[in-house]
C-alpha positions as CSV (number, residue, x, y, z in Angstrom):
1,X,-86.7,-13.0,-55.7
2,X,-85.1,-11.1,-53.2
3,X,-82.9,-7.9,-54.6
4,X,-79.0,-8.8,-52.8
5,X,-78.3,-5.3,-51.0
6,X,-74.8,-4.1,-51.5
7,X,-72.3,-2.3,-49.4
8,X,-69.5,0.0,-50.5
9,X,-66.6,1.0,-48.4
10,X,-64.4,3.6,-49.4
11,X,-60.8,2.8,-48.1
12,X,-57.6,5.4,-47.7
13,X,-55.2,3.2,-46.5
14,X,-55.1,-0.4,-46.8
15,X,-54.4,-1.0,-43.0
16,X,-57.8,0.8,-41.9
17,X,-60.9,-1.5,-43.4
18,X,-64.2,-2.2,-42.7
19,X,-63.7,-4.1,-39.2
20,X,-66.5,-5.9,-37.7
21,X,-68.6,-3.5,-40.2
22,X,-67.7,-6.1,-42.6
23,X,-68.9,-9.6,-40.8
24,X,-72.3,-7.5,-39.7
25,X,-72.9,-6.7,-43.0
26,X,-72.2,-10.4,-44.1
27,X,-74.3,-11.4,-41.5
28,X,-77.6,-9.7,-43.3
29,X,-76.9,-10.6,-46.2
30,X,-75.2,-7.6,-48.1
31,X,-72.7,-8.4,-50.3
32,X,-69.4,-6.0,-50.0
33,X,-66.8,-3.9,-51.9
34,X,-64.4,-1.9,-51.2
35,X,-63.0,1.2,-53.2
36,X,-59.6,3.1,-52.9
37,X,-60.3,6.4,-52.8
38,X,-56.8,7.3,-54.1
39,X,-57.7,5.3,-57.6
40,X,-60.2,8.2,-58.7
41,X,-63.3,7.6,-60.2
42,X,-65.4,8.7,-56.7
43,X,-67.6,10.9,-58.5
44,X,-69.4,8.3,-60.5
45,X,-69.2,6.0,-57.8
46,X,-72.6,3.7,-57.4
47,X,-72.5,4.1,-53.3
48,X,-74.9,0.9,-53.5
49,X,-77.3,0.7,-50.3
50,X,-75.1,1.9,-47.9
51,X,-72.3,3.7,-48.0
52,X,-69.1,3.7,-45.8
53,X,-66.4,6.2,-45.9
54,X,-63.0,5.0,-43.5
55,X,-60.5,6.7,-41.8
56,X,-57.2,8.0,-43.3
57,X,-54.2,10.0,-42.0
58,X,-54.9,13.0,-44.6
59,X,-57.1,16.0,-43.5
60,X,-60.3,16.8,-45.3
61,X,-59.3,20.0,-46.3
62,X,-56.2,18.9,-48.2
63,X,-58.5,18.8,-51.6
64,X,-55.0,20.7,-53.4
65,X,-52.8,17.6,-52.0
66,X,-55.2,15.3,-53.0
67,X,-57.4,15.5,-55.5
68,X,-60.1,12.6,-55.4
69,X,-61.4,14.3,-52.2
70,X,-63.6,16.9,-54.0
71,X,-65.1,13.9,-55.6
72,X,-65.4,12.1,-52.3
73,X,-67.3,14.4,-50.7
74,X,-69.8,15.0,-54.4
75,X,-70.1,10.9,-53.7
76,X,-71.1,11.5,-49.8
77,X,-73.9,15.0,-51.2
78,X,-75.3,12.7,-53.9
79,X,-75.9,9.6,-51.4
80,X,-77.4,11.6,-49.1
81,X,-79.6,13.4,-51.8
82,X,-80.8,9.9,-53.2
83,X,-81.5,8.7,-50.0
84,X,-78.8,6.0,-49.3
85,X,-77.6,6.1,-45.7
86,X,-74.2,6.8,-45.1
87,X,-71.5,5.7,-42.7
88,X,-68.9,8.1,-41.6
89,X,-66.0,6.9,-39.6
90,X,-63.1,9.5,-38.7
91,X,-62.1,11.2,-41.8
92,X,-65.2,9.9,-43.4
93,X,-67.1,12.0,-40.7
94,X,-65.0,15.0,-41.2
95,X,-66.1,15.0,-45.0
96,X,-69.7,14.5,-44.1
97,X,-68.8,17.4,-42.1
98,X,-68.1,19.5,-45.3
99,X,-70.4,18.1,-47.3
100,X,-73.1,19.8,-44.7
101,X,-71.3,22.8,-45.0
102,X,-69.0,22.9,-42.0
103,X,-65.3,23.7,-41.2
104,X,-62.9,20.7,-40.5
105,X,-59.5,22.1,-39.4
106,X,-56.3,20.4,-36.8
107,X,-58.0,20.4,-33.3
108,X,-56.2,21.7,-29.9
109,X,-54.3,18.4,-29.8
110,X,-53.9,15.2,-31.0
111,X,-56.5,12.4,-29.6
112,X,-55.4,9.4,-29.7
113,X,-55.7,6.0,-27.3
114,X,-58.9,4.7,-25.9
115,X,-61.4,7.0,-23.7
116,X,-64.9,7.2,-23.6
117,X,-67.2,9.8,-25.1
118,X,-69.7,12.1,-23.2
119,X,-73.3,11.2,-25.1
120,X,-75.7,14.3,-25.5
121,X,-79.2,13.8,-24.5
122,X,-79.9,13.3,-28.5
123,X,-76.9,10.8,-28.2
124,X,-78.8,9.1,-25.4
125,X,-81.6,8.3,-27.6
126,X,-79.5,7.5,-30.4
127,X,-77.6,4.4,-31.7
128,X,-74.6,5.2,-29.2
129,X,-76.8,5.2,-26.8
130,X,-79.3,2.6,-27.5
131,X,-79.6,-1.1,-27.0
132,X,-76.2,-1.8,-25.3
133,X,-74.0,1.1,-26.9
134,X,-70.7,3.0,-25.8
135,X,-72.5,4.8,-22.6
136,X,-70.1,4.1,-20.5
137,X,-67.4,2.3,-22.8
138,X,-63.8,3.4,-24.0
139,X,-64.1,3.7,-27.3
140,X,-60.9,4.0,-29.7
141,X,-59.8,7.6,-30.9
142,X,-57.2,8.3,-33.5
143,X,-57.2,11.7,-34.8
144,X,-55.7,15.3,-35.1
145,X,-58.5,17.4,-36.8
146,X,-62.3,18.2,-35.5
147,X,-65.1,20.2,-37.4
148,X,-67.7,22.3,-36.8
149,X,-71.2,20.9,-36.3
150,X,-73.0,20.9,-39.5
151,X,-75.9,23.6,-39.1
152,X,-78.7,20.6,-39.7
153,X,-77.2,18.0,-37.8
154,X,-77.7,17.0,-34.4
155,X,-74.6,16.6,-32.0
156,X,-74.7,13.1,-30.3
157,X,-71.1,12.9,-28.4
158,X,-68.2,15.1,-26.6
159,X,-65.3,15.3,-25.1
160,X,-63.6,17.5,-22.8
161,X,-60.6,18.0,-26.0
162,X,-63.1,17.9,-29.0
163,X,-66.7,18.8,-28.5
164,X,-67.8,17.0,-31.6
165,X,-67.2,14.0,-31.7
166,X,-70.3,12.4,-33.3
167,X,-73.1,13.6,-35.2
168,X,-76.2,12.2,-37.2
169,X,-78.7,13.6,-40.2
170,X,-81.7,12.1,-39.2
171,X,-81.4,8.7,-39.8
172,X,-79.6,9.1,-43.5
173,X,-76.2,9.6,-41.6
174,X,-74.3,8.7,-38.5
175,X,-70.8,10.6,-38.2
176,X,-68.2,9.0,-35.1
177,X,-64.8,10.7,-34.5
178,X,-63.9,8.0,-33.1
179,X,-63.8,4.4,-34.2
180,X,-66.0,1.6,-33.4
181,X,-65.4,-0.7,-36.3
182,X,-61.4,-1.5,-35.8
183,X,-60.8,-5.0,-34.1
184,X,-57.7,-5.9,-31.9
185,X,-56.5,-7.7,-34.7
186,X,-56.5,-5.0,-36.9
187,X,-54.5,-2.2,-34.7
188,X,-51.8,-4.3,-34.7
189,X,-51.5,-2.9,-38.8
190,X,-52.1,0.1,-37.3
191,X,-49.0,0.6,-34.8
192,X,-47.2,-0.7,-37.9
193,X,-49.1,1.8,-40.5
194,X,-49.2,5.1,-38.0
195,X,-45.7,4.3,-36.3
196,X,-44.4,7.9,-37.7
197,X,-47.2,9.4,-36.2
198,X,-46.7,7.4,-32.7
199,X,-43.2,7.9,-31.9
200,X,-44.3,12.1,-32.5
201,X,-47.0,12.0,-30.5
202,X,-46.3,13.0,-26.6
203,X,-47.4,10.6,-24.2
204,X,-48.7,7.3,-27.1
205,X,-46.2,4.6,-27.5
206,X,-46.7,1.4,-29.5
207,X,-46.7,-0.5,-26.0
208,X,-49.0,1.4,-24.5
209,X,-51.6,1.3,-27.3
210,X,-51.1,-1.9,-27.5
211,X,-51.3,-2.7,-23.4
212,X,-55.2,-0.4,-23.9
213,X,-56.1,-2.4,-26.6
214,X,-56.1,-5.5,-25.0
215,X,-58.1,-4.1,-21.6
216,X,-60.8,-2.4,-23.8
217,X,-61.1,-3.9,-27.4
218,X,-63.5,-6.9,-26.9
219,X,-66.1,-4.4,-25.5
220,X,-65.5,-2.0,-27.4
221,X,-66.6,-4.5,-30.8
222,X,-69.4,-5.4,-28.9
223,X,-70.7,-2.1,-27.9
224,X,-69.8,-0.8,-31.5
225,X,-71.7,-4.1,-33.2
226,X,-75.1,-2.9,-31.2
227,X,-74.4,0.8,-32.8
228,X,-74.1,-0.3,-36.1
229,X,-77.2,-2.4,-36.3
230,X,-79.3,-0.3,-34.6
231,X,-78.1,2.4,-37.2
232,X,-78.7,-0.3,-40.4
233,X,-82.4,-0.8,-38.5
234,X,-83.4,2.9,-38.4
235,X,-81.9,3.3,-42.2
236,X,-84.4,0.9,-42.8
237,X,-81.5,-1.8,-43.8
238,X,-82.1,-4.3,-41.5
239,X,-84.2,-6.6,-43.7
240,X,-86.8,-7.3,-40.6
């Protein structure tokens, strides 16, 4: 009998979950959980086949603030070091990021709204730029910090405000800035989750996130749905 493969999210605010991750993932076959990182317990976390760390509004350096971080990023080391691939969206990536021994700190300016990415040649060749991906695609950016690239990793995307925005380790771990998992219907909990951070942000309103979101989300998913699997088939998780 076949072994069920499991996925494990791990969540920092309830608003920002798993996306179309979640019905890809259903689609082969995985069976899903997701954990609050805020809840403790990280460190003896079983990351199952495929671990996925979310976004959050918190920086990854803020282990004094919060806690649970430092065992975050010992969950992230010890997936990686037992060979389960690994998903890192936004501040997921930025703790990926340290885990590889790089700086995360606030970037130039905040980033957010929709805009695409500049793929390196590596990114080319990679899931972004494979079989359909975000070449050429607005993609959805939310975030205020950016890190150094890790000193083993290989940089896959830029843009002109933060030259990393998407790395990989081989094929163990893929890194996005950005995000590629959020759905129209979910931003809609997000202009009601990040609305602090909206109305002090120059130049974002609700309206015209929301006015973006409409234009750009469908392809967006789509483009994203291509990245994900062809990431889950190079981990070797694609069950074909």
């Amino acid at each position: 009998m076949k072994k069920e493969r499991k996925a494990v999210f791990i969540r920092h605010v309830a608003f920002e979950g798993p996306g179309i991750l979640s019905t890809i993932l259903t689609s082969m076959g995985f069976s899903q959980s997701i954990v609050d990182a805020c809840d403790g317990g990280l460190s003896a976390q079983d990351p199952g086949d495929l671990l996925v760390v979310l976004g959050g509004p918190i920086g990854a350096y803020e282990e004094r603030e919060y806690p649970f971080l430092l065992d975050e990023m010992k969950l992230i080391e010890r997936s990686l070091k037992n060979g389960v691939p690994v998903i890192g969206i936004c501040l997921g990536s930025q703790l990926a990021a340290r885990v590889l021994g790089a700086r995360v700190y606030p970037g130039k300016a905040k980033e957010i709204g929709w805009g695409e990415v500049v793929l390196s040649k590596e990114g080319l060749l990679s899931p972004l730029g494979c079989d359909g991906g975000i070449n050429g695609v607005k993609v959805l950016h939310w975030h205020g910090d950016t890190f150094d690239l890790p000193e083993q990793a290989t940089r896959l995307a830029e843009t002109t405000l933060t030259p990393n925005q998407a790395f990989s380790l081989g094929n163990s771990l893929l890194a996005l800035q950005f995000h590629l998992e959020a759905t129209s219907g979910d931003l809609e909990k997000w202009f009601v989750g990040h609305s602090f951070e909206i109305s002090k942000t120059e130049g974002v309103s609700v309206g015209d996130l929301r006015n973006q979101t409409a234009l750009y989300a469908k392809k967006c998913e789509k483009a994203g749905e291509a990245v994900f699997r062809n990431f889950l088939a190079r981990a070797g998780l694609s069950g074909e």
